[in-house]
C-alpha positions in Angstrom: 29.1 16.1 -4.0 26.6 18.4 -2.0 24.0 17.6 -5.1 24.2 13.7 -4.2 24.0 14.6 -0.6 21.0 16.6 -1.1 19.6 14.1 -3.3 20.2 11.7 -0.4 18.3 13.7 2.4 15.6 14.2 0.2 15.3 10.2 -0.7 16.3 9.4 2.9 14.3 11.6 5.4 12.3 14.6 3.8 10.1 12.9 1.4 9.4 9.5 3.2 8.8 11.3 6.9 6.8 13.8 5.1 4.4 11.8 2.9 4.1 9.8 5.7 2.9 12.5 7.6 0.2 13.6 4.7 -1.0 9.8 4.6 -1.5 9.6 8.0 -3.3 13.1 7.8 -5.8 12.0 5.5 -6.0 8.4 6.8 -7.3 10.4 10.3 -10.2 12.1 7.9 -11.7 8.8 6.7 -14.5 6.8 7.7 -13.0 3.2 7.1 -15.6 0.0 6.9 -14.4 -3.3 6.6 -16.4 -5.5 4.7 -16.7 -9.4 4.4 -13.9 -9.6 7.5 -14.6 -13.4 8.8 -12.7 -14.4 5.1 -10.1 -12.6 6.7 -10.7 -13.9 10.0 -11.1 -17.9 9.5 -7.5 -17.4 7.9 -6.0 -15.7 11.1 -8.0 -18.1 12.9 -6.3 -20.9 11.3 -2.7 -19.6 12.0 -2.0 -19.4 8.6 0.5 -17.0 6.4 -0.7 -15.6 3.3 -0.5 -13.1 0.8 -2.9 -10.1 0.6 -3.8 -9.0 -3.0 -4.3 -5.7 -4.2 -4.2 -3.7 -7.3 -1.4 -0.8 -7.5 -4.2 1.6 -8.4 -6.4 1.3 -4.9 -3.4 0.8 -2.2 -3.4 3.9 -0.3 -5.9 3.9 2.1 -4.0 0.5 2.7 -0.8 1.8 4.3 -1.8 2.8 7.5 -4.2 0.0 8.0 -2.4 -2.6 7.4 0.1 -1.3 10.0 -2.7 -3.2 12.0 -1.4 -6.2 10.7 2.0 -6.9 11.1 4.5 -8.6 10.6 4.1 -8.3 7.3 6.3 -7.9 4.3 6.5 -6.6 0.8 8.2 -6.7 -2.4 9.7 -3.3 -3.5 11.5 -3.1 -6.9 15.0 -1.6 -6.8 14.5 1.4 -8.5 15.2 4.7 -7.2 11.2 5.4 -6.8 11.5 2.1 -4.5 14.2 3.5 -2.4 12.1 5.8 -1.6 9.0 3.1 -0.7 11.5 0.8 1.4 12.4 3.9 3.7 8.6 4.8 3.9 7.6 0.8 4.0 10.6 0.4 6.9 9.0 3.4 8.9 5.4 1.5 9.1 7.1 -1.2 10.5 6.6 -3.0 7.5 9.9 -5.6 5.9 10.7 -4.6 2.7 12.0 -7.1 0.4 13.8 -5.9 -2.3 13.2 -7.6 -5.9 10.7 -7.2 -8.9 10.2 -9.5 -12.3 12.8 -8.3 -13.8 15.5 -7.8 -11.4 16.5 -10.0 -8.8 12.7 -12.0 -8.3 14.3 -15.2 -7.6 16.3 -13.6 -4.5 13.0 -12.1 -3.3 11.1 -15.3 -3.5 14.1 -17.0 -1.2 13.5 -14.0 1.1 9.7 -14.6 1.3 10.8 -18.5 2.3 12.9 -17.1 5.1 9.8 -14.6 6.4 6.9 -16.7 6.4 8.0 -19.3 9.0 8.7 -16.5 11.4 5.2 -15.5 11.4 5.1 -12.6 8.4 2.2 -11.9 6.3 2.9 -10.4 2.7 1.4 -7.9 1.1 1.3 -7.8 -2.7 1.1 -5.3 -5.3 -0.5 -7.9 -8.1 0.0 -5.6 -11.3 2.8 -3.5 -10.2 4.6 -1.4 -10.4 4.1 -0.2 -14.4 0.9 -2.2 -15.3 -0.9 -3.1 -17.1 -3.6 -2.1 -14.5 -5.7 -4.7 -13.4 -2.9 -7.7 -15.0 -2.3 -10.3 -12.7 1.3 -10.8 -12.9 2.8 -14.2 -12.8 5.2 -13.8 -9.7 1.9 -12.8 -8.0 1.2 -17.2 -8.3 4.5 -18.3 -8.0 4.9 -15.8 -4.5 2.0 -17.8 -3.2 3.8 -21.4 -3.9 6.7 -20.3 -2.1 5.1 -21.7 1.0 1.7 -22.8 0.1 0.4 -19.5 0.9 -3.4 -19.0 0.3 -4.3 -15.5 -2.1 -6.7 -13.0 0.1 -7.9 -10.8 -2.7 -8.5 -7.3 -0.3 -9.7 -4.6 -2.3 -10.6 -1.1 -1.3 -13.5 1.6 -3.0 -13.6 5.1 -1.5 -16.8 7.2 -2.9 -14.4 10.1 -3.8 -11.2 10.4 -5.3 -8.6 12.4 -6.6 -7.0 10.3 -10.1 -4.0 10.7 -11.2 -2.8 11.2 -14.7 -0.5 8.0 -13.9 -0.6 4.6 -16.0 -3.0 2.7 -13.5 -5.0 6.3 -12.9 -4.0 6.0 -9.4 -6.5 7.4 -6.8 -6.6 8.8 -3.3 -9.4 9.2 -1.4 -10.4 13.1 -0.6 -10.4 13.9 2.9 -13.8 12.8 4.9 -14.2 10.5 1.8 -16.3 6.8 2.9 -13.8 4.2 2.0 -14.4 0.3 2.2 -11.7 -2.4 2.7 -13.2 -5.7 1.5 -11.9 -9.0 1.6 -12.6 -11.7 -1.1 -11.8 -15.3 -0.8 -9.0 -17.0 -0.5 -7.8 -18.7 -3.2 -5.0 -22.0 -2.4 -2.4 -22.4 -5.6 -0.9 -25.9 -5.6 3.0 -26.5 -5.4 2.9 -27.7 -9.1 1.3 -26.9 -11.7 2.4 -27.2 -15.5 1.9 -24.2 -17.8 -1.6 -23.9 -18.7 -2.9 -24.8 -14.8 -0.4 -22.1 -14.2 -1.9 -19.7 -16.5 -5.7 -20.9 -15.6 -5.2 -19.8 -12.0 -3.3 -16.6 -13.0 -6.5 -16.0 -14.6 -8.6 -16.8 -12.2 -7.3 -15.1 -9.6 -7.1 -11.9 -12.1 -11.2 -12.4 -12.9 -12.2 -12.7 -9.3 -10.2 -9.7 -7.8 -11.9 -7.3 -10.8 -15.7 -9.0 -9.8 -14.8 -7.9 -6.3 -13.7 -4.2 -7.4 -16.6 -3.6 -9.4 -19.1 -5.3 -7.4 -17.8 -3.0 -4.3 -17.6 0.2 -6.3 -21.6 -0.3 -7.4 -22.3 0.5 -3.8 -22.0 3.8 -3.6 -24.9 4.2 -6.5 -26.7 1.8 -3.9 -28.4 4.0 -0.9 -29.6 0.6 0.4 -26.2 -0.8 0.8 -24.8 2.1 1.8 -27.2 2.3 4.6 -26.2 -0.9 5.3 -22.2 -0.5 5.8 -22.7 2.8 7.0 
């Protein structure tokens, strides 16, 4: 009994409050540039909802900045590990919507219905949260039918980083690290599509998030364009 309560504070107030506090920590340290932000923009502009795409590997100099855009909402699995997310996710301000592939995806998706006419963005982890890194997974196309929702591909590159020994080689930028949050363009999924449309813009979406990764990483072997953003 005093184990499970232990286990308890731990999941419900020592680990989210103080990883929080670290990410905010070294959040402070960076400098942060956005890059290509009027793809973001003509979106916002246009009062739409939509999904913003990122790989599981680059997300965390995401968290506190996109506390700058809420509402916004995201899909936690219901694993223990995303017990611990929700409680950090619900601290941000963020909704956390439980559901993954494999375990209760269909309620998630009838959540997301509910959200987005009340004004929430989602953020999505597209190849989370086991991999394979970089795989476009297929509730990442059928989240954006749910409500006609364009795909805003935002990717972020820091110049250094601490990887982990983790399936994706997760990274964190060091403190005082340059970091760039890039937007790509938005790509619109129709309603219907039979299986191989479905699979050709799976794909497509997949190829044009890793252009935008690589082509943003180059920069910091470029002193031109880092002059440029910086």
């Amino acid at each position: 009994m005093i184990k499970e309560k232990l286990k308890h504070l731990l999941y419900q107030y020592v680990l989210p409050y103080g990883g929080l506090f670290i990410v905010k920590l070294l959040s402070f340290t960076y400098r942060i540039r956005l890059m290509d932000q009027d793809k973001e923009k003509k979106i916002l502009d246009d009062q739409k909802m939509f999904i913003y795409a990122s790989w599981h590997q680059r997300f965390f100099p995401g968290i506190t900045f996109f506390c700058l855009r809420k509402p916004i909402a995201i899909i936690i699995s219901k694993s223990l590990d995303g017990e611990l997310i929700a409680r950090v996710v619900r601290i941000l301000g963020w909704y956390p919507v439980r559901g993954s592939s494999s375990r209760d995806g269909r309620q998630a998706l009838e959540k997301i219905k509910d959200l987005v006419p009340a004004g929430y963005k989602i953020g999505h982890i597209v190849d989370g949260p086991r991999g394979p890194f970089g795989v476009v997974k297929p509730g990442m196309i059928k989240l954006a039918q749910v409500r006609n929702m364009p795909i805003l591909p935002t990717i972020t590159s820091a110049q250094n980083n601490w990887v982990f020994n983790s399936w994706d080689r997760f990274m964190i930028p060091k403190p005082f690290s340059r970091v760039i949050i890039r937007f790509g363009d938005a790509i619109q999924i129709p309603d219907k599509l039979d299986k191989d449309e479905f699979e050709e813009k799976r794909v497509m979406v997949q190829v044009q998030m890793k252009k935008l990764y690589e082509d943003t990483d180059k920069i910091w072997s470029s002193p031109e364009r880092m002059k440029e953003i910086f």
